[in-house]
N, C-alpha and C positions, 0 to 999 in steps of 0.2 A: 833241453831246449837250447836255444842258440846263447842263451847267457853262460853255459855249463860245460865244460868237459870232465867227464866221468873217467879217472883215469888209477885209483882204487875200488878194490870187490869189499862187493857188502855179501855174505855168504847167506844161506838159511835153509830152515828146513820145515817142513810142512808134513801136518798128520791129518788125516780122519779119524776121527772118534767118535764113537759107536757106545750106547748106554741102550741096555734092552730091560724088559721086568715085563713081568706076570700080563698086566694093564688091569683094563677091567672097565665097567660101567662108574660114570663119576656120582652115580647117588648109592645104587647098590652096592658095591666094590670098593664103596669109599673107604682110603685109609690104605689100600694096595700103593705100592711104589709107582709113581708116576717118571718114565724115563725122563718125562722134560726137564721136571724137577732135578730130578740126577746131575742131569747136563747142565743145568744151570749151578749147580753147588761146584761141579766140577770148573767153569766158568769163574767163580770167584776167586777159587784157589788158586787157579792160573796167572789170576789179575793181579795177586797178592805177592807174585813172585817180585821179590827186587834185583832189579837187572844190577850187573856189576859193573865198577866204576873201570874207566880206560877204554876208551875209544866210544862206540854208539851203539847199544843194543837194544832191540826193541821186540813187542811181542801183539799177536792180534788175534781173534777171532771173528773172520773175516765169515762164514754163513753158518747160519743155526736152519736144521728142518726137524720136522718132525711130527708123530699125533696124528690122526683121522678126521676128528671131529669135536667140537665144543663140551659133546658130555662125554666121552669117553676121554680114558687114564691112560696118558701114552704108552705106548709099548716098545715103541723105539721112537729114537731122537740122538740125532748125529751134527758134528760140527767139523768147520774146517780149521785149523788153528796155525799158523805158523809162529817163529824166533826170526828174528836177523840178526845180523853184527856181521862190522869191519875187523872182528877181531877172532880168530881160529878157538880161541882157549876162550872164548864166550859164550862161542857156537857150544859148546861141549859141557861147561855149566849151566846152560839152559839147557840141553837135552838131559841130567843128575835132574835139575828142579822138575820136568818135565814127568819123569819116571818116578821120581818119590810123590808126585801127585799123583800117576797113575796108579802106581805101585799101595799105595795108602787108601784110595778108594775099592781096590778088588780084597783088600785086607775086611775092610770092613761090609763086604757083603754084593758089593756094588756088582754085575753082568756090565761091565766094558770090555772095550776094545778100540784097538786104534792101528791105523794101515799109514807105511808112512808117504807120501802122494808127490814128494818134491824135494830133490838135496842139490842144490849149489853153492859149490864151493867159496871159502875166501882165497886169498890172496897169498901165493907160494912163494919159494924165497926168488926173486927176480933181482937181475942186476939192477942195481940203484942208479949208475952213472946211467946204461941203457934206457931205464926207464924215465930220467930225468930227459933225456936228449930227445927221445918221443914224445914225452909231453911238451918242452918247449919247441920243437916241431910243430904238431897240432896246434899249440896258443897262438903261431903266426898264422896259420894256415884262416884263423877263424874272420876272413873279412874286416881287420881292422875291429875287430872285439877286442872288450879286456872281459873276457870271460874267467869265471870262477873255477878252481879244481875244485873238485870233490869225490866222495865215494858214493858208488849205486851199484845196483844189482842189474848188472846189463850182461849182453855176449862177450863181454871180454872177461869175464868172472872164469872162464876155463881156461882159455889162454895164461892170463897172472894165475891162477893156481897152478899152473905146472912150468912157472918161473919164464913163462915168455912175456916183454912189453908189449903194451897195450891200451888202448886209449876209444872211447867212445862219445861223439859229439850230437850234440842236437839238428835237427833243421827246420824250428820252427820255432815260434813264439806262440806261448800262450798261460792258460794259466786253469788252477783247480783240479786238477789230476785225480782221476778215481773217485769224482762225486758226478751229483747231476749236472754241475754248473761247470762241466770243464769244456773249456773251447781252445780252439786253432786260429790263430790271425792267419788266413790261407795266404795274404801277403806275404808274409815272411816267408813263403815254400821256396818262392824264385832265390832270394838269400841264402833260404839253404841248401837248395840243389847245388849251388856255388860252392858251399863250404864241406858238402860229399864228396860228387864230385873233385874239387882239390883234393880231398885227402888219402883219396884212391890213386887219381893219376898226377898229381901234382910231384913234382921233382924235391928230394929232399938236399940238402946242402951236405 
């Protein structure tokens, strides 16, 4: 948004996961392995992980499917899962917890599987002076804002992984991001076409 410039990578990575079993009819077959169930056991374990302290990691299960129908015992049932972190050696202890969760479920009998769907990088070694003169840069560029740094997961996440500066700003105002309730002040578009705009052709000092 126009309050923000995003001028750290948040990295992450994202799986598919896949739990299949027998199924079966839910009155006759009762007692067969239900994949949902699977998937949902696999789910807690997930939940259960403690993210590590130093910088910001986080972890989601962002869509569950699966199952035919009300009396039948699923037979498959899949999830989307990602990690994030501002931090490289984060990213990588959450993919060890990742796999000793997978790894421990096919031990004990479990039919999974997981495809991995999504890898963006954190944040490479970049010049600091560079990077500092770009982001004060950008903070004048913002229309008289005092906007916040911060880290996010935007297009400049490839760039700062292979140590070039970089910086990514908003051009709008609003608020509730990735729910039902999330809106655009269309107002603020004309502000930020101003504050693109400048940041493309605007002259740097």
């Amino acid at each position: 948004s126009l309050s923000s410039i995003v001028d750290r990578a948040v990295g992450s990575k994202r799986f598919r996961v896949k739990v299949r079993t027998r199924g079966g009819h839910s009155y006759d077959d009762f007692g067969n392995d239900n994949a949902i169930a699977g998937l949902a056991s696999l789910v807690g374990k997930l939940y259960g992980i403690r993210v590590p302290e130093g910088g910001k990691t986080t972890y989601n299960v962002g869509m569950i499917s699966g199952g035919t129908s009300v009396n039948t015992i699923a037979q498959e049932a899949e999830m989307l899962y990602e990690f994030r972190s501002d931090r490289r050696e984060n990213l990588e202890y959450m993919e060890r917890q990742f796999m000793e969760v997978f790894d421990r479920a096919k031990a004990e009998g479990m039919d999974v599987s997981f495809k991995v769907i999504g890898v963006r990088p954190c944040e490479g070694q970049v010049d600091p002076k560079r990077k500092q003169a770009l982001s004060d840069w950008a903070h004048r560029e913002m229309t008289g804002q005092a906007p916040k740094h911060c880290a996010g997961s935007t297009d400049c996440n490839i760039p700062l992984s292979l140590g070039i500066p970089s910086v990514c700003v908003g051009s709008f105002r609003g608020a509730g991001a990735h729910t039902w309730e999330e809106y655009v002040e269309t107002d603020s578009l004309e502000e930020g076409y101003k504050v693109a705009f400048g940041m493309i052709f605007g002259s740097r000092d």
